[in-house]
N, C-alpha and C positions, 0 to 999 in steps of 0.2 A: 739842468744847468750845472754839472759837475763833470770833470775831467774825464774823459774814457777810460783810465789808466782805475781810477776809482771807483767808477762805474762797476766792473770786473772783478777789484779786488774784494768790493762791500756787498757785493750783487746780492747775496741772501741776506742781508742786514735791510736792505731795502722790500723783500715781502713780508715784513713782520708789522700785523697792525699799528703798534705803536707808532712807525712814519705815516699811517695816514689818518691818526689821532693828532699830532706834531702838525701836519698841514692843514690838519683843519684847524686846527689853536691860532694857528698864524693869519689864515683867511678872517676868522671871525677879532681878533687881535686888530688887524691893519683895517678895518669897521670902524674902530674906536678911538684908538690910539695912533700915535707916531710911532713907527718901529726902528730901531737899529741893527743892523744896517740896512742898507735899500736893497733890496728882493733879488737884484742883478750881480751885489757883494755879499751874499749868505754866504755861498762854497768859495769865496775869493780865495782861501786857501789852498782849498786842491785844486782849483784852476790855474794857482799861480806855481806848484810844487807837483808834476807828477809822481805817482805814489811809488815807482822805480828809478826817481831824481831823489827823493828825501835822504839827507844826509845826518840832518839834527832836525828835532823838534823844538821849538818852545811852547811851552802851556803856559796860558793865559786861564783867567777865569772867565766873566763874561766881558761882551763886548762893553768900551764906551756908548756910556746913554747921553752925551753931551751932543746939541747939532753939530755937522757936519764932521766928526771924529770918528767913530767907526766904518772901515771900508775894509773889514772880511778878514783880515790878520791882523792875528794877537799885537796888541800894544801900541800896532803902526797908528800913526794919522796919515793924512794927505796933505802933501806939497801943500805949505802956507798957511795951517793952521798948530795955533800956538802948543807946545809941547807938553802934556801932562806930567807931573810932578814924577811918575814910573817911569815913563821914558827918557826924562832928565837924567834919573838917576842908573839909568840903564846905561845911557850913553857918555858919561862919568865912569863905567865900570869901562866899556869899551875903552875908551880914552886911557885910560890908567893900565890897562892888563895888555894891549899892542900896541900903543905909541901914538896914535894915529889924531886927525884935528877930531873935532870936535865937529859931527852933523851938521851941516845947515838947514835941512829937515828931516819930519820924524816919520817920511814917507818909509818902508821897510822892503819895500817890493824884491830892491836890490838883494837881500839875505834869501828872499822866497825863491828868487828864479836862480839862488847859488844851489838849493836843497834844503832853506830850512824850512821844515812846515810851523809855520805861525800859526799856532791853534789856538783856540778857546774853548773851555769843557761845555760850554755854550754858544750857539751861535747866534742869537739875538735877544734883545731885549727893548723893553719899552724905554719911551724917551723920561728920561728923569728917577727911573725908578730902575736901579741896578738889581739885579738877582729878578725879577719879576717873572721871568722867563723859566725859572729855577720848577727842575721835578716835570716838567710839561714832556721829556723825551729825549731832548739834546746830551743827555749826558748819557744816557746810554748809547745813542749814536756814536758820540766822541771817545767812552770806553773803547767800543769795537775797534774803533781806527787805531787806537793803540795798543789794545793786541795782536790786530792783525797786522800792524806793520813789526811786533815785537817776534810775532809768531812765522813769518812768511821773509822777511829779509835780514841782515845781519849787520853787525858796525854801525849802526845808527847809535848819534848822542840823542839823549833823552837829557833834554835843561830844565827843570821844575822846579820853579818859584815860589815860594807859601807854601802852608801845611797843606788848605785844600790841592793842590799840584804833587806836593808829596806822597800824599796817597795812592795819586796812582801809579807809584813804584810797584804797586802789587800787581801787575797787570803787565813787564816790563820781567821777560829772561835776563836777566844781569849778568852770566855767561856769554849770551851774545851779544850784548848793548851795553853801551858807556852811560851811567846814571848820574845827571850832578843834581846834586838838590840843595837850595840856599834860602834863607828868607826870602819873601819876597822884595821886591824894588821899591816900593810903596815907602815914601818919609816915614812913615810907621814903624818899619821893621829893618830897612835897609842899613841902619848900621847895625846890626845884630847879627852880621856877619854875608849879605850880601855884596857891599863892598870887601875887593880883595880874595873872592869868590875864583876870580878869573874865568868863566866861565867860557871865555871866546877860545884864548889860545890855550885851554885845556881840550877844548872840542877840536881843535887843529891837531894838536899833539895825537889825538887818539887816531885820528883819520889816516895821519901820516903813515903812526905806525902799523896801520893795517893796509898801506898802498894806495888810498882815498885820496882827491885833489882833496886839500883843503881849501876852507870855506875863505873869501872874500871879505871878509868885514866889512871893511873900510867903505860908508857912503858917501 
C-alpha cells in the first residue's frame, strides 16, 4: 500500500528483517489496542507525494494519538476536526511569512499533492499514548527515506521542527538541499524562535532560484 515511485526507490530497505519485525508489532498491536492511523493512512504520505514530485519535506515526530486526527501526514488533520495547538501555530507562521487568510482547515493534502512530503520519523502509534510506537522500526525506515531522497535527488527543502527533527541534519547533503531548522511549533517552544522562522517563502525563494515551480501554500 505504497506509491510505486517508492516502491523502487526503497526496494532494498523493504528486504531487511526489521519490516517484517515492524509488521508483526503492528498485527499483534491492532489485537489489543486502537492504533493511529487506520492501516489504509500508514504511507498516506508517499501516496500523496511521489518520491520524483517531492519538493520539501516537513518532519513531524509521531503521528497524533487523539481520535479521529491522524490521516498519514505530518501535522495534518481532516476536514472538520478541531485544530491542534502545532498546527495553529503553524498556520500563524504561514499567515505572517506570505500574506495569506488564515486555514479554514487543518486538512494538508493540498501542500502533499504541491511536493511536500509530510513525514513523521514514525508512522503510527497507539491511541493515547504518544511515542509508544518508539524504537519498534519506523525510524529507521524514515532515516532511509531521507537519505535516499538527500542522496538520489537534488533542491529538495528539508523543514525540521524540534531538536528530535534536527538531528536528522546528519543524514541531509547540505550542498545539494536547502536545510531550515527552527523550534518546533508546539506552545512550548514556538516563540523561541519558530515564529518569524519564515519557513514557507524561504522554501519558495530557494526553488525559484534553482528554476523549481514553487510550492502553493495558500489552503
Amino acid at each position: 500500500m505504497i506509491h510505486e515511485s517508492w516502491k523502487e526507490a526503497l526496494k532494498s530497505e523493504f528486504t531487511h528483517p526489521y519490516m517484517e519485525e515492524l509488521k508483526a508489532f503492528l498485527v499483534e498491536e491492532k489485537k489489543n489496542y486502537t492504533v493511529f492511523p487506520q492501516g489504509n493512512h500508514i504511507f498516506n504520505a508517499f501516496n500523496s507525494t511521489p518520491f520524483n514530485a517531492v519538493k520539501a519535506v516537513i518532519l513531524g515526530q509521531d503521528p497524533y494519538h487523539g481520535p479521529s486526527q491522524a490521516h498519514g501526514l505530518s501535522f495534518s488533520v481532516q476536514n472538520g476536526i478541531p485544530l491542534p495547538p502545532s498546527l495553529q501555530n503553524i498556520f500563524k507562521e504561514l499567515v505572517s511569512d506570505i500574506g495569506c487568510p488564515y486555514p479554514k482547515s487543518g486538512d494538508l493534502s493540498h501542500w502533499a499533492k504541491e511536493g511536500v512530503l509530510l513525514l513523521n520519523t514514525l508512522l503510527t502509534v497507539r491511541a493515547g499514548e504518544p511515542f509508544s510506537h518508539k524504537e519498534r522500526g519506523w525510524e529507521r525506515f524514515t532515516d532511509q527515506v531521507i537519505r535516499t531522497l538527500s542522496d538520489e535527488r537534488e533542491h529538495i527543502v528539508f523543514i525540521l521542527w524540534g531538536a528530535p527533527a534536527g538531528k536528522k541534519a546528519a543524514l541531509i547533503d547540505g550542498n545539494k538541499h536547502l536545510i531550515l531548522k527552527a523550534p518546533h511549533p508546539s506552545p512550548l517552544s514556538s516563540y523561541r524562535g519558530f515564529f518569524g522562522s519564515k519557513p514557507f517563502s524561504r522554501t519558495n525563494d530557494y526553488l525559484s532560484h534553482w528554476g523549481i515551480k514553487p510550492i502553493q501554500w495558500q489552503l
